[in-house]
N, C-alpha and C positions, 0 to 999 in steps of 0.2 A: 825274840820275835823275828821272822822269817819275813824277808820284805822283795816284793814284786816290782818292777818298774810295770806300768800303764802296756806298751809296746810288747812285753814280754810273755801279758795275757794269752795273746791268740797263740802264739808257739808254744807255753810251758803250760797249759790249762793243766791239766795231770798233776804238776810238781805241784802248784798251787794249792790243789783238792787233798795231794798226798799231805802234804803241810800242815793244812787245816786240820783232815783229819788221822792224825800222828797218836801216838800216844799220849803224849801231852797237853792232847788237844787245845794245843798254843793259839792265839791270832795268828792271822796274819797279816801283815800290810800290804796293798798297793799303793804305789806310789808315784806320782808324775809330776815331772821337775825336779826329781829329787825331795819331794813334800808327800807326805801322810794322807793319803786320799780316801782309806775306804780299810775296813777292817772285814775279814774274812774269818768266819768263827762256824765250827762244825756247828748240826742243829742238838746234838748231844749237849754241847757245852752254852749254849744259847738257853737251852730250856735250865740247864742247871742252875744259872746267872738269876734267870725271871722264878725259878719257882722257889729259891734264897737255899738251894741243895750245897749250894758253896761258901767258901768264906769268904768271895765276892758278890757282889751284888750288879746289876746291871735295871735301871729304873729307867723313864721317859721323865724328861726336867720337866715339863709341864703334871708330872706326878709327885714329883719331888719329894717326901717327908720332911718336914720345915727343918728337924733335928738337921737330917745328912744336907738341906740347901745351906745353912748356918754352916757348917763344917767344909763344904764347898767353898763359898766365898771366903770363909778365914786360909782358906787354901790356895787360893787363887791371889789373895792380899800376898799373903806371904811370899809365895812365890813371884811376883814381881815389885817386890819391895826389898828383893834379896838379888834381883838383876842388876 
């Protein structure tokens, strides 16, 4: 994943769009401080996420499906039970 600093927006707008959208149609991150601020995703691969055209999924938590919220939090357990 292809990452921005915050400052580098108004100079690189271009790189950032070219990035996005790539073949790969990868994220991308901005980032300010050095921390993950904002993900930048063609609308190609946005609609593919929401209409489940991929083997990922992208949902709103207040939509959740109890199955992937359950698998969420055992995820989330794990992972900082493992810090």
């Amino acid at each position: 994943m292809k990452r921005f600093q915050a400052k580098d927006l108004t100079r690189n707008i271009a790189d950032l769009w070219t990035a996005a959208t790539g073949a790969t149609l990868a994220p991308v991150t901005n980032t300010k401080h050095r921390r993950s601020r904002f993900v930048v995703i063609s609308v190609e691969r946005n609609e593919a996420l929401l209409d489940g055209r991929s083997s990922q999924v992208s949902v709103d938590i207040t939509n959740m499906p109890d199955e992937l919220g359950e698998l969420f939090g055992k995820g989330v357990e794990q992972h900082f039970r493992n810090k």
